[in-house]
C-alpha positions as CSV (number, residue, x, y, z in Angstrom):
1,X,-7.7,33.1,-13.0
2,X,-4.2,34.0,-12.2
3,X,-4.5,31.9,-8.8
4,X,-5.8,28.9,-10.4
5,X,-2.9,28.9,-13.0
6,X,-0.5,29.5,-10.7
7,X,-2.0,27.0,-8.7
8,X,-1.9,24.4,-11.7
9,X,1.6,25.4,-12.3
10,X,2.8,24.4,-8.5
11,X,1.1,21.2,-8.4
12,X,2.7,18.1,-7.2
13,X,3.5,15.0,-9.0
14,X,1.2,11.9,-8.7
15,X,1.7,10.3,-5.4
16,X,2.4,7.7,-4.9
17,X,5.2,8.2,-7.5
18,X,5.9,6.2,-10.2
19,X,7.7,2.7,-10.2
20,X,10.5,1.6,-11.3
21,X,11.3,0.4,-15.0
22,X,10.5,-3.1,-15.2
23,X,11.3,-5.7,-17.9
24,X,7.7,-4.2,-19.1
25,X,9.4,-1.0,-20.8
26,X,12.4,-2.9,-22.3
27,X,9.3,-5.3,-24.3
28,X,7.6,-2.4,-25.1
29,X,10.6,-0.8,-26.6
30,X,11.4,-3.9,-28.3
31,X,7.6,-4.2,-29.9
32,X,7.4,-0.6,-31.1
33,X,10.9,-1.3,-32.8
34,X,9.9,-4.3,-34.3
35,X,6.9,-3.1,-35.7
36,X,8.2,0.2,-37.3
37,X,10.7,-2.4,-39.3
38,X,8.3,-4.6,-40.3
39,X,5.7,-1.6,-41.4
40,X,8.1,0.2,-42.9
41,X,9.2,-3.1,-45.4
42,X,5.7,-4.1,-45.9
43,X,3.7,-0.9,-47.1
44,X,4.0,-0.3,-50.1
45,X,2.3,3.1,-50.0
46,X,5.4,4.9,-48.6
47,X,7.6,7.1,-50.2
48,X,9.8,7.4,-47.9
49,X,9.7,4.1,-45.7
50,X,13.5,3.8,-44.6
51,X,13.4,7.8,-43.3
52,X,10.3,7.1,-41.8
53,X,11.6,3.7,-39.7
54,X,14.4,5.3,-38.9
55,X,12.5,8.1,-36.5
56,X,10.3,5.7,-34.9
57,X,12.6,3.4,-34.2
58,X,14.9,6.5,-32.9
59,X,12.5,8.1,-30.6
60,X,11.1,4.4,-29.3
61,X,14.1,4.3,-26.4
62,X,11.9,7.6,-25.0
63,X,9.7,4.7,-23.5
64,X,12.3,3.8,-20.8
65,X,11.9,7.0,-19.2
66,X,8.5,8.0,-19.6
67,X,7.4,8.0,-16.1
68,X,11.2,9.7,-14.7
69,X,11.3,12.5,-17.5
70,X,7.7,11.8,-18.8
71,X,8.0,16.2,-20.1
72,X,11.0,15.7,-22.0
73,X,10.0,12.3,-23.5
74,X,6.7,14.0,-24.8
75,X,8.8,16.7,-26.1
76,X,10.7,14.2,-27.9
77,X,8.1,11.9,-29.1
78,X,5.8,14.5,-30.5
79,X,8.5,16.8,-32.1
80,X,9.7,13.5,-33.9
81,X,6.4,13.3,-35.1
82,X,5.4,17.0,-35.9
83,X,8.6,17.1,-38.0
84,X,8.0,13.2,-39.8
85,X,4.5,14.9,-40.5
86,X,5.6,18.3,-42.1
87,X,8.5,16.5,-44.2
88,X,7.3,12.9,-45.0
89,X,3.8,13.9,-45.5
90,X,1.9,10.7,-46.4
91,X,5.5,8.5,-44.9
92,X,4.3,9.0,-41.3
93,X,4.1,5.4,-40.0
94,X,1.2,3.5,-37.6
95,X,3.8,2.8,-35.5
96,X,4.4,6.3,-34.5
97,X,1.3,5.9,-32.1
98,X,3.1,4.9,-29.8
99,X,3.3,8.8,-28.6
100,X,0.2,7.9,-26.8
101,X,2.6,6.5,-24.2
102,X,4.3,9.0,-23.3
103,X,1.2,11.5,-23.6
104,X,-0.8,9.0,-20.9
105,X,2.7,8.6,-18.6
106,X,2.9,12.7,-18.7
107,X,-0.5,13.2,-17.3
108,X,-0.4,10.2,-15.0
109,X,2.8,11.2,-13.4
110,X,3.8,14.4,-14.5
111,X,4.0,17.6,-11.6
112,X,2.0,20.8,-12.6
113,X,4.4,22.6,-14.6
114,X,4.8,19.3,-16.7
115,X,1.4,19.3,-16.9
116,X,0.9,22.9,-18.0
117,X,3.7,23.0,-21.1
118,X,2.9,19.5,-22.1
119,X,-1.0,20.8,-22.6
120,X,0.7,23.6,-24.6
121,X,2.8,21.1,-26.8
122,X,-0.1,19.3,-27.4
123,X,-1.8,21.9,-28.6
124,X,0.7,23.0,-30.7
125,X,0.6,19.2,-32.3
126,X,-2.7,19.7,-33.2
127,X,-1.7,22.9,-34.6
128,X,1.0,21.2,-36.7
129,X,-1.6,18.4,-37.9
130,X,-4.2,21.3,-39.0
131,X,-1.0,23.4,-41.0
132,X,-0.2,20.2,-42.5
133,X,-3.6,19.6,-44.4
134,X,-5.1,16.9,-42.3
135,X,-8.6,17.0,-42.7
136,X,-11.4,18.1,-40.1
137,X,-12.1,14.4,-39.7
138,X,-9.2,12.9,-39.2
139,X,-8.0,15.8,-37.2
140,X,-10.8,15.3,-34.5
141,X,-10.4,12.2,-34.2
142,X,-6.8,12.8,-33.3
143,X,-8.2,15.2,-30.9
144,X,-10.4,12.5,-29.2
145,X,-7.7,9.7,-28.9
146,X,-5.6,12.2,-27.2
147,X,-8.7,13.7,-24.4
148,X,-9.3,9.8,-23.9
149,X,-5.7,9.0,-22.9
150,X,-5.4,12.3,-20.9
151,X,-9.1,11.3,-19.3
152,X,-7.5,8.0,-18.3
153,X,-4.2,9.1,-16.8
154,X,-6.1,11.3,-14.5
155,X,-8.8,9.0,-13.5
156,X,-6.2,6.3,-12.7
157,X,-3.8,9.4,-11.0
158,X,-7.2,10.2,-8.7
159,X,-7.6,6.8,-8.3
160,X,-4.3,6.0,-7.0
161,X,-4.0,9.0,-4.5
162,X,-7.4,8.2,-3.1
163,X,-6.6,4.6,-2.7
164,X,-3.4,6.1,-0.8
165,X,-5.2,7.8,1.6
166,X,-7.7,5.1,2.2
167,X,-4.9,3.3,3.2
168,X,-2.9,5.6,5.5
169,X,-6.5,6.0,7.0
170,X,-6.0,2.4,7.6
171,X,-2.6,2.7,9.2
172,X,-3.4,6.0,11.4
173,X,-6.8,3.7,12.6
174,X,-4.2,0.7,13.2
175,X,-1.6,2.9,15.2
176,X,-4.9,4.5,17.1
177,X,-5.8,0.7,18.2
178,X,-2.4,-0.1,19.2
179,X,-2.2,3.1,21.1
180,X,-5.3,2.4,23.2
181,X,-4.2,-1.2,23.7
182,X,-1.0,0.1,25.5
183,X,-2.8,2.9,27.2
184,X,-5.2,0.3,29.0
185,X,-2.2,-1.7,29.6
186,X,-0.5,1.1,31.1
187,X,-3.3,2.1,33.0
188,X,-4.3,-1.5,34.8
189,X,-0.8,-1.5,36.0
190,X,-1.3,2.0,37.6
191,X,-4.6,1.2,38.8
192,X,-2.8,-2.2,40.5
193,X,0.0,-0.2,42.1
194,X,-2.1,2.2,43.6
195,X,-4.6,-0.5,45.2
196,X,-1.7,-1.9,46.5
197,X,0.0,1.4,47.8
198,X,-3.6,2.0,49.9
199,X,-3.2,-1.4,51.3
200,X,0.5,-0.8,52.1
201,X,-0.6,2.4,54.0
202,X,-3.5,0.9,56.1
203,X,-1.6,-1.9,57.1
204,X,2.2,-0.3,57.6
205,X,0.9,-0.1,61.2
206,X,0.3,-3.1,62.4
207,X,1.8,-5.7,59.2
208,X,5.0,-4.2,58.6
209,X,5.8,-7.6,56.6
210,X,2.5,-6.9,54.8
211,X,3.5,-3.6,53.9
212,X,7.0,-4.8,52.1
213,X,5.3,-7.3,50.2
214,X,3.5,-4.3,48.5
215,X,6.4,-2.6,48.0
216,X,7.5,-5.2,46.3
217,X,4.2,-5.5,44.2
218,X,4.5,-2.1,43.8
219,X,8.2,-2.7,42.6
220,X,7.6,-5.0,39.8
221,X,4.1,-3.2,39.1
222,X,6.2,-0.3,37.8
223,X,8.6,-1.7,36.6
224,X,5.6,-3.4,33.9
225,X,4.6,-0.2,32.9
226,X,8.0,1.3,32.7
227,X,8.1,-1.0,29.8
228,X,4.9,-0.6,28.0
229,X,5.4,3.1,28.7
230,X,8.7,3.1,26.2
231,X,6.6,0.9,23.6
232,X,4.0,3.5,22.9
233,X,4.0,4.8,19.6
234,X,3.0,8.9,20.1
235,X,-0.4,8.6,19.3
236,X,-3.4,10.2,21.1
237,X,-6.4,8.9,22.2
238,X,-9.3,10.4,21.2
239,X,-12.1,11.9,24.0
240,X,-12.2,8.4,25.2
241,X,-12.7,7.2,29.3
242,X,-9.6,4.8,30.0
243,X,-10.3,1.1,30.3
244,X,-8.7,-0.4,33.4
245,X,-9.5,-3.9,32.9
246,X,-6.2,-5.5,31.1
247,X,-6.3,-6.3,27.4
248,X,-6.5,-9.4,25.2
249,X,-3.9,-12.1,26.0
250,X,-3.2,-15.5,24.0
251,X,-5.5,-17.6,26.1
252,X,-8.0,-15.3,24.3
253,X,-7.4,-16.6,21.0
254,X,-9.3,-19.7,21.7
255,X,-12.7,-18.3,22.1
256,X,-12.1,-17.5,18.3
257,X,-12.2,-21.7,18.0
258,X,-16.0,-22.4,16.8
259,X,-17.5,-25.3,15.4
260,X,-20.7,-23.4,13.2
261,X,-22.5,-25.5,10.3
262,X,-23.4,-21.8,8.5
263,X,-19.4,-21.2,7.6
264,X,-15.9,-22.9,8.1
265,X,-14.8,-24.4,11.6
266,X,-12.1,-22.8,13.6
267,X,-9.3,-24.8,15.3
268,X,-7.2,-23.0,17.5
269,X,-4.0,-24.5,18.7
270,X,-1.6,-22.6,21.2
271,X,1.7,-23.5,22.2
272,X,4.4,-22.7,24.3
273,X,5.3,-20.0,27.6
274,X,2.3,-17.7,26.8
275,X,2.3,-16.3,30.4
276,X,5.6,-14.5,30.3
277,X,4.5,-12.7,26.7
278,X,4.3,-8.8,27.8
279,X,0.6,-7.9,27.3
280,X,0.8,-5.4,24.6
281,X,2.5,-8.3,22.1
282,X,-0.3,-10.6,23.5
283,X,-2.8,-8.0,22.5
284,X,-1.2,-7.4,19.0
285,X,-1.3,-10.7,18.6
286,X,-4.7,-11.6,19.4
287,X,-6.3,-9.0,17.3
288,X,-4.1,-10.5,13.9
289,X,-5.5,-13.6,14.7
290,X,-8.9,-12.4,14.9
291,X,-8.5,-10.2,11.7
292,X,-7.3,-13.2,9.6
293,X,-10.1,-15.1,11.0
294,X,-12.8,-12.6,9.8
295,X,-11.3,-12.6,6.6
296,X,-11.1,-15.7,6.0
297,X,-14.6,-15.6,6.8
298,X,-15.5,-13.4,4.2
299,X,-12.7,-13.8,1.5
300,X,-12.2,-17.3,1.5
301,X,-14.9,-19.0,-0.7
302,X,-15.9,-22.5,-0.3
303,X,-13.4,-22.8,2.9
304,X,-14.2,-25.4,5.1
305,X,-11.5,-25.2,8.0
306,X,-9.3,-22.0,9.8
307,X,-6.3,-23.2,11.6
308,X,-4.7,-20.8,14.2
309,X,-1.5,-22.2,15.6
310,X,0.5,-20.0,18.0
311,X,3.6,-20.3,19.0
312,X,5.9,-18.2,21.8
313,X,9.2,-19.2,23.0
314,X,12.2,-17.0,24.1
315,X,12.3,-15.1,20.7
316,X,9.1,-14.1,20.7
317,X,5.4,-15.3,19.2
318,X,4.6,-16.8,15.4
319,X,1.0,-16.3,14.3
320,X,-0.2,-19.0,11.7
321,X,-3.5,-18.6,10.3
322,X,-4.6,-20.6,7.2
323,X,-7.8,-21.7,5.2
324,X,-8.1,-23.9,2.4
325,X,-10.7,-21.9,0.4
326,X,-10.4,-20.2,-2.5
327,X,-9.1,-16.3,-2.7
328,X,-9.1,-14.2,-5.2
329,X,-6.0,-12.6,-5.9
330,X,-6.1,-8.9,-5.1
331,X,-3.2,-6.7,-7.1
332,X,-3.4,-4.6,-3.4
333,X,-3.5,-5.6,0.0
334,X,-6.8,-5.0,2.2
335,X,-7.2,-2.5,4.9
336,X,-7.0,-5.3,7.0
337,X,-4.1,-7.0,6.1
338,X,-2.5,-3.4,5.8
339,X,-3.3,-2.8,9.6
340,X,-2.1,-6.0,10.2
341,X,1.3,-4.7,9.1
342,X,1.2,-1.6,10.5
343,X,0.7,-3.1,14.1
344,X,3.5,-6.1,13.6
345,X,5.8,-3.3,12.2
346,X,5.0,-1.1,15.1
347,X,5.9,-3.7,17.4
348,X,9.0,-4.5,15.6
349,X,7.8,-7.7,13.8
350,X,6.5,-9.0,10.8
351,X,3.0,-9.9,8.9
352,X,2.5,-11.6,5.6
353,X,-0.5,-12.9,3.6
354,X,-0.2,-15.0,0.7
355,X,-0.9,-18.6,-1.2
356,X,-0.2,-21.7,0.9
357,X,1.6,-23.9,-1.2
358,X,-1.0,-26.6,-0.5
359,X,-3.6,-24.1,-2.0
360,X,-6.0,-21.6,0.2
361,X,-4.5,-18.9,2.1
362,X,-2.1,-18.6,4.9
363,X,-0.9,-15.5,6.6
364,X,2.0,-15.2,9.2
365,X,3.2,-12.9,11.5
366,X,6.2,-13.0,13.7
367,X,6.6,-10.9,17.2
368,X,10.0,-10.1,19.3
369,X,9.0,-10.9,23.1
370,X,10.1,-7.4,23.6
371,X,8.3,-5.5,21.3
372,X,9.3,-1.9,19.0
373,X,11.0,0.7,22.0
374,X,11.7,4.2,21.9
């Protein structure tokens, strides 16, 4: 028992934590003020109305910092309201509800020692409710709101941090694919310069010329994986055999072009120096493009055309890829959209998804030529 509360006690807050105020809190404020005014003129069953607006309204500004200090603004809130309830008695505005607030940001956000004295304080509310001759009915039905709001701060908490690590699942699968993609980079170059060292050998004999020019192979061979070597994010493969044929390129992306009466037709168009574009951008770039295709796929409803348009000059590559169906508006992005970033971010670039301002969807990534070093 004594583990379990100290293990209660030590929790962490909610992750991920808690946003920042928005104009949200400030017209939530402004509501809970307004109303305390206007219920304090218009009941005529108070005896103390002014007394009683003047707490509410008081203790209302506690909603600003409800998810920063969401202990100390239940402390506030209910102690305003323990005390209105032991000396106003039947004065105790509607309005003062708003408590709920702040009991729902406590258990949403709150760390474990939060958690554990704001249980005790509401406890001690009930307490106070009980002392002050509320009756059995009323007082469990206090008791319910309040296990209802508490219920829904934690599922949403739960919900949150599982959705968190769905998502840096996600982003460790991303990095994983990136990693292998550089790995069978790496290791077709180091197959190629050790063909070409063999062939050196035999033929250093009688071709001396023959045997320069694969030194010179060799030469710019290395040099290749030199660079995809310091673009390798330090990530492991796992228990896999290396691949030594090369990976996707750009010329690639046009076997996603198809022209299938079941779903929407692909048109691929790719412009520009595509050779020069080191193969692990290539790669990174290739499987975006394919992603946004699938979704769009899937997602977009009643799409009838995909348009990928490539483009690499000296800067880099630009990845368009837009639909004109309909997508619902997520308040999150997809796993796939979130590996999408992860890679371009890896690499040093860019990746968005959003409304085309024609209507469907369009998502866009931009590449350096060079790629993310360290």
């Amino acid at each position: 028992m004594t583990g379990l509360l100290r293990s209660a006690w030590n929790a962490p807050g909610a992750a991920p934590p808690p946003p920042r105020r928005v104009w949200r809190d400030w017209v939530l404020v402004a509501l809970v003020v307004v109303a305390a005014a206007l219920e304090a003129t218009l009941r005529t069953d108070l005896t103390q109305p002014l007394v009683a607006a003047i707490l509410v309204i008081a203790s209302a500004p506690t909603l600003l910092w409800r998810r920063t200090r969401p202990l100390l603004m239940l402390a506030i809130t209910f102690g305003t309201t323990a005390l209105a309830s032991v000396f106003l008695g039947d004065s105790l505005l509607y309005t003062s509800g708003f408590v709920l607030f702040t009991l729902y940001a406590l258990f949403r956000w709150g760390n474990g020692h939060a958690l554990v004295i704001g249980s005790g304080i509401l406890l001690a509310s009930l307490v106070v409710s009980a002392l002050t001759g509320t009756v059995l009915g009323d007082l469990i039905g206090e008791a319910a709101f309040f296990a209802i709001v508490v219920t829904l701060a934690f599922a949403l908490r739960f919900r949150a941090r599982a959705r968190m690590r769905e998502l840096d699942g996600a982003r460790l699968m991303e990095r994983e694919m990136l990693a292998r993609d550089l790995h069978d980079t790496v290791a077709h170059h180091v197959s190629a310069i050790a063909i070409r060292a063999q062939a050196g050998l035999a033929t250093a004999a009688l071709k001396p010329d023959a045997a320069t020019d694969a030194l010179r192979v060799i030469e710019a061979e290395a040099s290749r994986t030199l660079a995809e070597m310091r673009s390798m994010v330090r990530v492991l493969r796992q228990g896999e055999a290396p691949e030594l044929a090369p990976g996707r390129t750009l010329a690639d992306i046009e076997q996603l072009a198809s022209e299938e009466a079941a779903g929407p037709r692909v048109e691929v168009r790719i412009t520009g120096d595509t050779e020069s574009i080191p193969p692990t951008v290539a790669a990174a770039v290739y499987r975006m493009a394919q992603e946004s295709v699938t979704n769009a796929r899937r997602h977009a409803r009643g799409a009838s055309l995909i348009k990928v348009v490539v483009q690499a000059d000296a800067g880099g590559v630009q990845l368009t890829v837009t639909n004109d169906g309909e997508v619902a508006p997520a308040t999150t992005p997809g796993y796939g959209i979130t590996g999408m970033m992860e890679r371009a971010a890896l690499l040093g670039g860019t990746c968005q998804s959003a409304r085309a301002p024609g209507g469907g969807w369009v998502v866009t990534a931009v590449l350096p030529r060079v790629g993310w070093t360290t």
